[in-house]
C-alpha positions as CSV (number, residue, x, y, z in Angstrom):
1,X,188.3,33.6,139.9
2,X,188.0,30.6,138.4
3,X,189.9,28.7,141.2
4,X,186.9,30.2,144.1
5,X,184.1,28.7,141.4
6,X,185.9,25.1,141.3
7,X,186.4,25.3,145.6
8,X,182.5,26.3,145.8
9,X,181.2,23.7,144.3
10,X,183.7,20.9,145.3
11,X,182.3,22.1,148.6
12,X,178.7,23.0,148.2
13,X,178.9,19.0,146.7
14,X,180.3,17.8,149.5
15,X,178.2,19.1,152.1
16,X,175.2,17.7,150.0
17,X,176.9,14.3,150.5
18,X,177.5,15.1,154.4
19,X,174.3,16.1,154.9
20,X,172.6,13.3,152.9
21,X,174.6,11.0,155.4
22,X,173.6,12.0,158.3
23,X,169.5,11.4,159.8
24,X,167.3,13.6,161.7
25,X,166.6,10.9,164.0
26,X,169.8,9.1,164.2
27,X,169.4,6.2,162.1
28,X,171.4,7.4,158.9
29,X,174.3,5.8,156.9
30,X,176.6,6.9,159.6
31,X,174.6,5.0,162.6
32,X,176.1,1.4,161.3
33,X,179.8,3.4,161.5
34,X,179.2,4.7,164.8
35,X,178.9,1.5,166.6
36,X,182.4,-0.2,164.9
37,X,183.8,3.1,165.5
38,X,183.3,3.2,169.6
39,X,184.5,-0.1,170.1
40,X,187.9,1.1,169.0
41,X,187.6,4.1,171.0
42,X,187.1,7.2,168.4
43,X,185.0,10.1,168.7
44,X,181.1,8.9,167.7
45,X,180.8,9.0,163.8
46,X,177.7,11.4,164.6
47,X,179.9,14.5,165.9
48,X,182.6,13.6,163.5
49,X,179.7,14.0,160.3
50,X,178.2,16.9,162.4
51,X,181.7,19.0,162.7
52,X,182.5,17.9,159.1
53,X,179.1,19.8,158.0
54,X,179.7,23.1,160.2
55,X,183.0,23.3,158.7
56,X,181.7,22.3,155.3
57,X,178.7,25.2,155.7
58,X,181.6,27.5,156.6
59,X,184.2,27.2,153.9
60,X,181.1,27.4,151.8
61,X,180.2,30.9,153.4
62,X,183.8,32.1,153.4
63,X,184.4,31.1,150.0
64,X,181.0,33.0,148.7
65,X,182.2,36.0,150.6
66,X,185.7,36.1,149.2
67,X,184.7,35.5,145.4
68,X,181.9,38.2,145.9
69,X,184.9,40.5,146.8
70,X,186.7,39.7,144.1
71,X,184.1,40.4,141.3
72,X,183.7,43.7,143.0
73,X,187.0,44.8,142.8
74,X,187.7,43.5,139.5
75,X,184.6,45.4,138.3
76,X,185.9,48.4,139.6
77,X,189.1,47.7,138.0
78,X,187.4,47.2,134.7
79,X,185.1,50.6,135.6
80,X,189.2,52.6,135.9
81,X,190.0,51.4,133.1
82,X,187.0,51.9,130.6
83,X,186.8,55.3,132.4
84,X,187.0,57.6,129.6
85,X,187.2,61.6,130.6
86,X,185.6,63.5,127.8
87,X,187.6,65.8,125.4
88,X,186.3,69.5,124.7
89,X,187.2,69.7,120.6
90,X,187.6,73.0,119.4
91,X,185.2,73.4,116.1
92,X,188.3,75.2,114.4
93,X,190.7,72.5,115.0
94,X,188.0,70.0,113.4
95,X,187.9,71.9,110.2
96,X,190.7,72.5,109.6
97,X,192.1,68.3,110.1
98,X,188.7,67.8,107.8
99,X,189.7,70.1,104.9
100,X,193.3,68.5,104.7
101,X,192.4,65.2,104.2
């Protein structure tokens, strides 16, 4: 449980730095890379940052779903095991453990 809570915000921290490096109209942190980048012949840094946020957005989905599950079931494990069935007492048998004490 604890494990999903450190992998969502490792990633929900790392799609705030993706998405804090890219720019609406082109000129963000990544527009310097993209030009070194092409001369050498790789993909343009733009769909690199843009695929790294998708999958970023993703994970973070996937991981939310999974530890949502999780609790679930591990409530209704708690819920089983707290489940106590009520026991009828008969009044005689009270008595009668009451008067030999």
């Amino acid at each position: 449980m604890v494990f999903l809570s450190i992998l969502i915000i490792i990633a929900a921290v790392l799609l705030i730095l993706v998405v804090l490096i890219q720019n609406s109209k082109g000129g963000g942190l990544d527009s310097n890379l993209a030009s070194q980048n092409q001369s050498f012949g790789a993909k343009k840094t733009t769909e690199i940052v843009e695929k790294v946020t998708w999958g970023l957005a993703a994970a973070l989905i996937v991981l939310s779903i999974i530890s949502t599950k999780s609790i679930s079931t591990s409530d209704e494990i708690l819920l089983d095991d707290n489940d106590s069935t009520p026991v009828q007492v008969d009044p005689t048998e009270e008595e009668q453990n009451n008067e030999g004490s």
